[in-house]
N, CA, C and O of each residue as an XYZ file, in Angstrom:
592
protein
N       2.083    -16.762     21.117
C       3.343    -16.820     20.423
C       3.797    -18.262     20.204
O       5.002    -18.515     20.229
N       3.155    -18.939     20.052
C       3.469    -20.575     19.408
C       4.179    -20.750     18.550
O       4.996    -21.641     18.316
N       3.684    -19.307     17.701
C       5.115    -20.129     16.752
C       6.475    -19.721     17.014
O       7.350    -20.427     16.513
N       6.806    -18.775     17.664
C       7.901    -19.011     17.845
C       8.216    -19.897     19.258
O       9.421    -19.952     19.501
N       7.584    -20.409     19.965
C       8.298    -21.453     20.619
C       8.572    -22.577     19.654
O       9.649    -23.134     19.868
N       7.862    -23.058     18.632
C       7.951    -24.356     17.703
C       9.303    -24.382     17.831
O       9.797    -25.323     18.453
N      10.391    -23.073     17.111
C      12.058    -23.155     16.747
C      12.606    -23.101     18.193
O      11.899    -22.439     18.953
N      13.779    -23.687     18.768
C      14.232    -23.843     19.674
C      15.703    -23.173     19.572
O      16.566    -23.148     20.451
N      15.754    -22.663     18.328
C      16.939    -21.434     17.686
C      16.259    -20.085     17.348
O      15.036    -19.945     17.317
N      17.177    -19.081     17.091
C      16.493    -17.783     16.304
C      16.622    -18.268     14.718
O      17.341    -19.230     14.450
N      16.055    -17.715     13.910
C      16.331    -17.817     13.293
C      17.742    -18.111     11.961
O      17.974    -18.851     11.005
N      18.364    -16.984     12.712
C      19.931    -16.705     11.923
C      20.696    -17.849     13.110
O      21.596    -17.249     13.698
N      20.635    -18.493     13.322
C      21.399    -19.909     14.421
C      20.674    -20.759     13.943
O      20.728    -21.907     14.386
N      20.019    -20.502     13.164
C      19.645    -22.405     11.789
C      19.868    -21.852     10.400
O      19.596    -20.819      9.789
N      20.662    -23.335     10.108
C      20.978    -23.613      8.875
C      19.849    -23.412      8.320
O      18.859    -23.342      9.049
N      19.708    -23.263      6.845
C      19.208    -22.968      6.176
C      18.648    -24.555      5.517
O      17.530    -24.801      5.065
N      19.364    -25.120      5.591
C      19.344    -26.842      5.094
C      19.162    -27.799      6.557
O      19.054    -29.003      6.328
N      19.126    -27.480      7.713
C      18.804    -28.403      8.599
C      17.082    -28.787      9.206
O      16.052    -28.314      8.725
N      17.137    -29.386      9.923
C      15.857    -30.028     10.163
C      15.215    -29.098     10.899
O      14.026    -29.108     10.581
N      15.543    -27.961     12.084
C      14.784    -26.859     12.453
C      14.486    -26.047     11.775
O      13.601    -25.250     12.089
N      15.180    -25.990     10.547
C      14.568    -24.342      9.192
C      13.271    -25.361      8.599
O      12.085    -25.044      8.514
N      13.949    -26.765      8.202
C      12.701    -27.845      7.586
C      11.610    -27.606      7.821
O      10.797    -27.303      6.948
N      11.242    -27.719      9.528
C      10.401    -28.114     10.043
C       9.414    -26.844     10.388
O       8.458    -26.821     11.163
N       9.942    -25.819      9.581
C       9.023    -24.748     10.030
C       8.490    -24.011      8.517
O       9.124    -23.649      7.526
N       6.369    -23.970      9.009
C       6.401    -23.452      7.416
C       6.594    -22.011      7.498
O       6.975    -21.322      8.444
N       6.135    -21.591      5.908
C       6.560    -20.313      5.754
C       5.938    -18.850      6.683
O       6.478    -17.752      6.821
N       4.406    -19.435      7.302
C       4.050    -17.815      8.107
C       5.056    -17.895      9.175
O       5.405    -16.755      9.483
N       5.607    -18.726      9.801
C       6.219    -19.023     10.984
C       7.517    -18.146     10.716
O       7.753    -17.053     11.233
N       8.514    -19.006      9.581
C       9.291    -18.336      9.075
C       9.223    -16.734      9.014
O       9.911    -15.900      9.603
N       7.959    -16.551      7.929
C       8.096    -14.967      8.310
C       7.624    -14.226      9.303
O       7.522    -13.004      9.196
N       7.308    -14.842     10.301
C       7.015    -14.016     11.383
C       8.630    -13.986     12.221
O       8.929    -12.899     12.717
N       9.381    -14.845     12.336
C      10.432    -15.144     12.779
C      11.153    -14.341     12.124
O      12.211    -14.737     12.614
N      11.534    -13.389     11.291
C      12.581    -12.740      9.839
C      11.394    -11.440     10.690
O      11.664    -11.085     11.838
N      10.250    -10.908     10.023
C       9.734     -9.627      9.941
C       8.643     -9.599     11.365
O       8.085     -8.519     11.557
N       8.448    -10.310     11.979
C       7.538     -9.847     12.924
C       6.188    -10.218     12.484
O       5.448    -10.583     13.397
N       5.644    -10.209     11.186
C       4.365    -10.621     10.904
C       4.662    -11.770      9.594
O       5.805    -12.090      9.265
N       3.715    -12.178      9.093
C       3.122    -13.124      8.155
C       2.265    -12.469      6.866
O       2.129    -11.280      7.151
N       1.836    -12.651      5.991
C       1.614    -11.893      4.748
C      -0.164    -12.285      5.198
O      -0.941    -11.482      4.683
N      -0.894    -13.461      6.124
C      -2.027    -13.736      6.690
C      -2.202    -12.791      7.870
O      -3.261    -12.810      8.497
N      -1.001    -11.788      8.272
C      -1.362    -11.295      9.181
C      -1.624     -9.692      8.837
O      -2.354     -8.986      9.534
N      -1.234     -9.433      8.186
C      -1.584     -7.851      7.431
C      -3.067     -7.417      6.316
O      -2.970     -7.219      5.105
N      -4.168     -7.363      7.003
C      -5.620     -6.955      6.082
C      -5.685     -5.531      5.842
O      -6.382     -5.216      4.877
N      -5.070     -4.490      6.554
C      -5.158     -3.337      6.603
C      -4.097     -2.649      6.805
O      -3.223     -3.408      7.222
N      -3.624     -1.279      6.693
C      -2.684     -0.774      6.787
C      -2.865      1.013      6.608
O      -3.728      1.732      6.105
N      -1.939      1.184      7.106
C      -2.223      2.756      6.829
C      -1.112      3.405      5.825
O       0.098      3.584      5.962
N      -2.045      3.693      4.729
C      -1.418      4.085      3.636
C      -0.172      5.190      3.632
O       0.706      5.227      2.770
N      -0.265      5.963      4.622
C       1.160      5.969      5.013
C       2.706      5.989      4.994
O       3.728      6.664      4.870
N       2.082      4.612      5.233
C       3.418      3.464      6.028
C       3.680      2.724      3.904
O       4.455      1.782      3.738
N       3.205      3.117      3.110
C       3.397      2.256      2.017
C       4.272      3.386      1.055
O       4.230      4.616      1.014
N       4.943      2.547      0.433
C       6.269      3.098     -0.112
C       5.212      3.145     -1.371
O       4.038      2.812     -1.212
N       6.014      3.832     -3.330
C       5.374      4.028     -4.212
C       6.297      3.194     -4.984
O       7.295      3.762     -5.426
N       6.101      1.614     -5.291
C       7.380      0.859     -6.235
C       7.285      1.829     -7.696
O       8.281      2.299     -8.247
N       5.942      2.001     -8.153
C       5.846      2.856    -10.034
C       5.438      3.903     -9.765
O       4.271      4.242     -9.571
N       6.662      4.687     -9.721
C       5.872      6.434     -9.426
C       5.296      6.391    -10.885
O       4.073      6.530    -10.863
N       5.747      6.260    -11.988
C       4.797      6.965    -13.174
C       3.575      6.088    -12.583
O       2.974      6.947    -11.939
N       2.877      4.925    -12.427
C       1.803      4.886    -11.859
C       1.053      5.966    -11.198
O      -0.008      6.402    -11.644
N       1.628      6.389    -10.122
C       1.115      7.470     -9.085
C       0.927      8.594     -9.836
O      -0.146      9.161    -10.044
N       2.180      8.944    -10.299
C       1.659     10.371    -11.525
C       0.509     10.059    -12.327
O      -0.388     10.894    -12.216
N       0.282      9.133    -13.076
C      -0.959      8.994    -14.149
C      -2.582      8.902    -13.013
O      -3.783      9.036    -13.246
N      -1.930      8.666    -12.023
C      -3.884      8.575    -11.188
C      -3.357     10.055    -10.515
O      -4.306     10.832    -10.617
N      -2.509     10.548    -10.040
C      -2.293     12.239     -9.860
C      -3.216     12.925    -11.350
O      -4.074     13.799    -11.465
N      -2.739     12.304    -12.010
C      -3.002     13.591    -13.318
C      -4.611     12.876    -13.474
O      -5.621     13.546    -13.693
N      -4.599     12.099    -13.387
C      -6.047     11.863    -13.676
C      -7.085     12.634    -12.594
O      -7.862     13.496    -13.005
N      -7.048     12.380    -11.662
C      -7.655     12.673    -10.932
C      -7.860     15.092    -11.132
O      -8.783     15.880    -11.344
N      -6.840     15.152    -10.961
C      -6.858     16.527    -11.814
C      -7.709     16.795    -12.874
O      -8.601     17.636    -12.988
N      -7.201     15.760    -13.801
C      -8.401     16.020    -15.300
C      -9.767     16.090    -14.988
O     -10.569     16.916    -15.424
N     -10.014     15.022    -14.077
C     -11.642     14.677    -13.478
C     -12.639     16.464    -13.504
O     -13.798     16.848    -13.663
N     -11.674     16.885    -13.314
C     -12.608     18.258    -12.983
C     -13.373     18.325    -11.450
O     -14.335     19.028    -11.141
N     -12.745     17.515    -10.739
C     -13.519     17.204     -9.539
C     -12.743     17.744     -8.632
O     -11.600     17.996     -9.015
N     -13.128     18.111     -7.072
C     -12.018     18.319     -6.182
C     -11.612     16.701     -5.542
O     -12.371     15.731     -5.518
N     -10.145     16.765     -5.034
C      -9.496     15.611     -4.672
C     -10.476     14.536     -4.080
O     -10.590     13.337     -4.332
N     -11.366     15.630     -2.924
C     -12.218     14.537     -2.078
C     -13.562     14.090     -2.699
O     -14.217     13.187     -2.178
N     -13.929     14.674     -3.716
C     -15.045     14.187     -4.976
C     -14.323     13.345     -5.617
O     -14.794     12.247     -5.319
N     -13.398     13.189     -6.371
C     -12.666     12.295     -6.936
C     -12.547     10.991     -6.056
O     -12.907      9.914     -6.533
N     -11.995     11.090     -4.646
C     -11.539      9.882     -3.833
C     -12.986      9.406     -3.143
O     -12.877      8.380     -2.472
N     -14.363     10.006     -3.205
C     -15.496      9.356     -2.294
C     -15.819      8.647     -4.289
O     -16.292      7.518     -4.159
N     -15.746      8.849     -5.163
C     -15.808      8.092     -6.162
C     -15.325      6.389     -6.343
O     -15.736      5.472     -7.054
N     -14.070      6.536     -5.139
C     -13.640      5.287     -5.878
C     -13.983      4.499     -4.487
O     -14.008      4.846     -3.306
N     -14.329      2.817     -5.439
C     -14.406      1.755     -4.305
C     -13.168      1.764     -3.999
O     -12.192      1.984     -4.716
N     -13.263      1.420     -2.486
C     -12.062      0.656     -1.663
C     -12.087     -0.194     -1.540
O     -11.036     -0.707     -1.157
N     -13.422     -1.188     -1.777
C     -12.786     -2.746     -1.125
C     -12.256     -3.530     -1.675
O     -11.756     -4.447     -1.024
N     -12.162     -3.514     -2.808
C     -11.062     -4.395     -3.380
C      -9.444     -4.078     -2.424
O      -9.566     -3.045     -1.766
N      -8.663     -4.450     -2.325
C      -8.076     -4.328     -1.615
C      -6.559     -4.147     -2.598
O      -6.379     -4.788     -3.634
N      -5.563     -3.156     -2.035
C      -4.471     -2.587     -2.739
C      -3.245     -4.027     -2.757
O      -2.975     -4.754     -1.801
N      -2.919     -4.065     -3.566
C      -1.857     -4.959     -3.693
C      -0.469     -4.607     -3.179
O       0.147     -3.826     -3.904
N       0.061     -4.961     -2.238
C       1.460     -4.767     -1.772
C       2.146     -5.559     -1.617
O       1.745     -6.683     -1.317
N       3.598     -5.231     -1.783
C       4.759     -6.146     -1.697
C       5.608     -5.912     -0.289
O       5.765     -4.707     -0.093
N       6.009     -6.481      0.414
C       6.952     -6.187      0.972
C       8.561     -6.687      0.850
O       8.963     -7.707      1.409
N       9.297     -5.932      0.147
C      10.542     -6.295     -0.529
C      11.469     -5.417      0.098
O      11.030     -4.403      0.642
N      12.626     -5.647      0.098
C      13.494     -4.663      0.572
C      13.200     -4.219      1.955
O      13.479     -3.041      2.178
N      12.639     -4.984      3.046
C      12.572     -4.591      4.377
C      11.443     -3.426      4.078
O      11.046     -3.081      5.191
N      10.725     -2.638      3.025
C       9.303     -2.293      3.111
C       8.310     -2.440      2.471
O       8.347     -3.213      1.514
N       7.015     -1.691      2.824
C       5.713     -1.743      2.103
C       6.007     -1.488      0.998
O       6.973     -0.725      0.963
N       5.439     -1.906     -0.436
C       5.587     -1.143     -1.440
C       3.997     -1.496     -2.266
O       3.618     -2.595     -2.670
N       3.466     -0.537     -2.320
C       2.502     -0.809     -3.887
C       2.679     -0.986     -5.012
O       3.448     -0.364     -5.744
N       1.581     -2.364     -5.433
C       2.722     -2.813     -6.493
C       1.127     -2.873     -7.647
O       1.223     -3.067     -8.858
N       0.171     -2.723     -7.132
C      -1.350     -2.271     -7.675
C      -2.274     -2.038     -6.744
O      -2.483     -2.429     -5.596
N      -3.081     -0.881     -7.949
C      -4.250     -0.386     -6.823
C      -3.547      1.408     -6.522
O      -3.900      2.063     -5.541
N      -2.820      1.792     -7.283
C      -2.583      2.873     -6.914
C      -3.829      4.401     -6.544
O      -3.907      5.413     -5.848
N      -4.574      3.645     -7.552
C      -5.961      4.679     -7.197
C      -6.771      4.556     -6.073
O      -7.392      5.567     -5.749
N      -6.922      3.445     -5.336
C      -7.208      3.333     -4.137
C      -6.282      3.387     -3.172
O      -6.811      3.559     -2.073
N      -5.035      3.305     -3.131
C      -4.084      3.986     -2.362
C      -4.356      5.745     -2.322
O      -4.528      6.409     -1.300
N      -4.342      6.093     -3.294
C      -4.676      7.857     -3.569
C      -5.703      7.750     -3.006
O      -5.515      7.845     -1.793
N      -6.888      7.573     -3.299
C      -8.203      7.521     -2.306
C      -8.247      7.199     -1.067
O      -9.228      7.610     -0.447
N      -7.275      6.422     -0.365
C      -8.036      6.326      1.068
C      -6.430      7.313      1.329
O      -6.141      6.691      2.351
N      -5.499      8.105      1.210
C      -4.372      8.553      1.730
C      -6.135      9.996      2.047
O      -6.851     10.094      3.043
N      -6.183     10.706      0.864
C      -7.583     11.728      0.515
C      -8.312     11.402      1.263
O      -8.403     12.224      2.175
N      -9.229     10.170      1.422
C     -10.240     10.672      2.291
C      -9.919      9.945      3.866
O     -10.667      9.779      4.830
N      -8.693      9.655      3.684
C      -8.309      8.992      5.908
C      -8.544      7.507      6.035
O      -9.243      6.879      5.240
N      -7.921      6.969      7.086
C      -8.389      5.106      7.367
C      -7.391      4.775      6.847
O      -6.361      5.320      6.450
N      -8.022      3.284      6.909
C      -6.622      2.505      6.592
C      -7.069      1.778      5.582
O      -8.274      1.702      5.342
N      -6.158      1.163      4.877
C      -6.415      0.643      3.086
C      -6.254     -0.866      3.496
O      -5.552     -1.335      4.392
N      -7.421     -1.761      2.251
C      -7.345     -2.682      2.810
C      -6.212     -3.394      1.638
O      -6.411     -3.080      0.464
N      -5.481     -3.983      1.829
C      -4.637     -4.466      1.477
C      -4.474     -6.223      1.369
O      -4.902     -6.927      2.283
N      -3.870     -6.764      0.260
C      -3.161     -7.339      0.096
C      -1.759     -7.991      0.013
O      -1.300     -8.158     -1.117
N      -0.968     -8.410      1.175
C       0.515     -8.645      0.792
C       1.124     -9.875      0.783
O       0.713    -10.921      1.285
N       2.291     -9.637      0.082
C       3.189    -10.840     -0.477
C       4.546    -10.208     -0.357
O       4.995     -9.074     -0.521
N       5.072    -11.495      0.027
C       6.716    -11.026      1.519
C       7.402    -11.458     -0.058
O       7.143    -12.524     -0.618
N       8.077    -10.674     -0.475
C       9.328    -10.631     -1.794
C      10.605    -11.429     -0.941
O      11.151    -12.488     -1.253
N      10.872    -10.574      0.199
C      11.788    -11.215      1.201
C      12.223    -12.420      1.468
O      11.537    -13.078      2.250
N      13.214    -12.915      1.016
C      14.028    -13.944      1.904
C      13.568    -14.411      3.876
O      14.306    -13.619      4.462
N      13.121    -14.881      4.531
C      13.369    -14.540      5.462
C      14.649    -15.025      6.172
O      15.018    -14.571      7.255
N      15.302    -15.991      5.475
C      16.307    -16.742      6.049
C      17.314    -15.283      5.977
O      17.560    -14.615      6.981
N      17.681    -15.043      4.983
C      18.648    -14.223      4.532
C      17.749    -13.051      4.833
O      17.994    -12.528      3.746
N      17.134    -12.420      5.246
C      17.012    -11.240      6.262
C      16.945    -11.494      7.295
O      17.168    -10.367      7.737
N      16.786    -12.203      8.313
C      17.105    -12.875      9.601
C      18.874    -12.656      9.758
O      19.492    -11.965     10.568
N      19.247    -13.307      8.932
C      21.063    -13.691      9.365
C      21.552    -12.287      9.012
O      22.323    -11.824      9.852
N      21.206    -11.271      7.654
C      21.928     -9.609      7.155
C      21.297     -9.535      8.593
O      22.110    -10.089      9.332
N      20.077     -9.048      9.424
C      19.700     -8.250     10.201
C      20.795     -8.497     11.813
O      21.296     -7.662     12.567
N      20.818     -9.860     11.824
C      21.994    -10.611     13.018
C      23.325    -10.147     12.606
O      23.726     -9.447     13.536
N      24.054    -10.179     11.841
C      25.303     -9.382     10.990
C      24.848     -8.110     11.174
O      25.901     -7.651     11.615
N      24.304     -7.439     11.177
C      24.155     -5.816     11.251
C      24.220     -5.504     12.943
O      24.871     -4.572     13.416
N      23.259     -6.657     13.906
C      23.489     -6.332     15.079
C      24.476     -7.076     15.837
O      24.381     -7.327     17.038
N      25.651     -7.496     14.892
C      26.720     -7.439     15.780
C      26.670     -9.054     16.561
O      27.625     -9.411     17.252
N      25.442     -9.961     16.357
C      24.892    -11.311     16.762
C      26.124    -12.020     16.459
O      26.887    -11.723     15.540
N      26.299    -13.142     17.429
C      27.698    -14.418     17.096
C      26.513    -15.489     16.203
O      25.893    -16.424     16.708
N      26.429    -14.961     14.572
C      25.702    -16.121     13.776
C      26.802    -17.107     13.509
O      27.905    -16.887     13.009
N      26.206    -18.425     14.011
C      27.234    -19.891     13.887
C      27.799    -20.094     12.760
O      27.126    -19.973     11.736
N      28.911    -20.382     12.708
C      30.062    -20.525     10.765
C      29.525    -21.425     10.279
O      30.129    -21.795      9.272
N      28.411    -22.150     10.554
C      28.078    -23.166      9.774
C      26.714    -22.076      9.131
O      26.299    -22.720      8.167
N      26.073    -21.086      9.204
C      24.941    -20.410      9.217
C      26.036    -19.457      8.070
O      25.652    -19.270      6.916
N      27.171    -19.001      8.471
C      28.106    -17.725      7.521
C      28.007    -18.708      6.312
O      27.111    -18.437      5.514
N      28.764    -19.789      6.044
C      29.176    -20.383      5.212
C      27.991    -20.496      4.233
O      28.532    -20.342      3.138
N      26.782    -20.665      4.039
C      25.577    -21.168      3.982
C      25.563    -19.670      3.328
O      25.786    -19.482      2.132
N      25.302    -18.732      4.166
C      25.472    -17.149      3.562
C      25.911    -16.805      2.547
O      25.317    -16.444      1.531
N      27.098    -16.903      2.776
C      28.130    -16.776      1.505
C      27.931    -17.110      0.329
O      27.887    -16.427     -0.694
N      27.797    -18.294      0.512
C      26.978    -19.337     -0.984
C      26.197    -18.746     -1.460
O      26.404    -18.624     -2.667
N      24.770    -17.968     -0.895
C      23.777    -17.663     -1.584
C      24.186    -16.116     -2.185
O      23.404    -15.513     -2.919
């Protein structure tokens, strides 16, 4: 856990403009805001992943139907390794491409290999998540808030 000893604050108890937010790069940051880093997620269980374009999902639903195939003939068809594109925005997973290999590995089990990219703020989900639990975030940290 190194990186979080690096900050000698939590997150939401640094400014957003001072020399402890400065001095820290961004996996650190987001491990500090979400618990992981966008280097730390290769796999995932499809699951856990939200649907950002349902008409996406419907058009590989209906396709896969048309195929004339059953679901699990259809899903041992498709490569997986390219890996599904995800976002994590709004505090979740979301697929944002690759919906046909999402459908394929949900069909045939495992975990999808994935790609992600944090949409997220972490500064400003750090300090909403400290405001939600009630945390004494410093008025120099509110003020800073407010602004954005």
């Amino acid at each position: 856990m190194n990186w979080y000893k690096q900050a000698q604050l939590e997150l939401w108890q640094m400014s957003a403009r001072g020399p402890e937010y400065a001095n820290l790069d961004i996996d650190t940051l987001d491990r500090m805001a979400f618990g992981f880093s966008r280097k730390d997620i290769k796999r995932i269980n499809p699951k856990n992943l939200q649907i950002k374009w349902k008409q996406d999902m419907d058009n590989v639903i209906e396709e896969q139907k048309a195929s004339g195939l059953s679901k699990e003939e259809w899903a041992n068809q498709i490569d997986l390794s390219e890996p599904i594109e995800v976002i994590f925005e709004d505090g979740v997973f979301k697929i944002d491409d690759g919906h046909h290999r999402y459908y394929a590995t949900l069909i045939r089990g495992g975990l999808a290999n994935v790609v992600v990219e944090i949409k997220d703020n972490p500064w400003m989900f750090a300090v909403e998540r400290a405001l939600k639990e009630n945390k004494p975030v410093p008025q120099e940290v509110l003020k800073e808030y407010e602004l954005v």
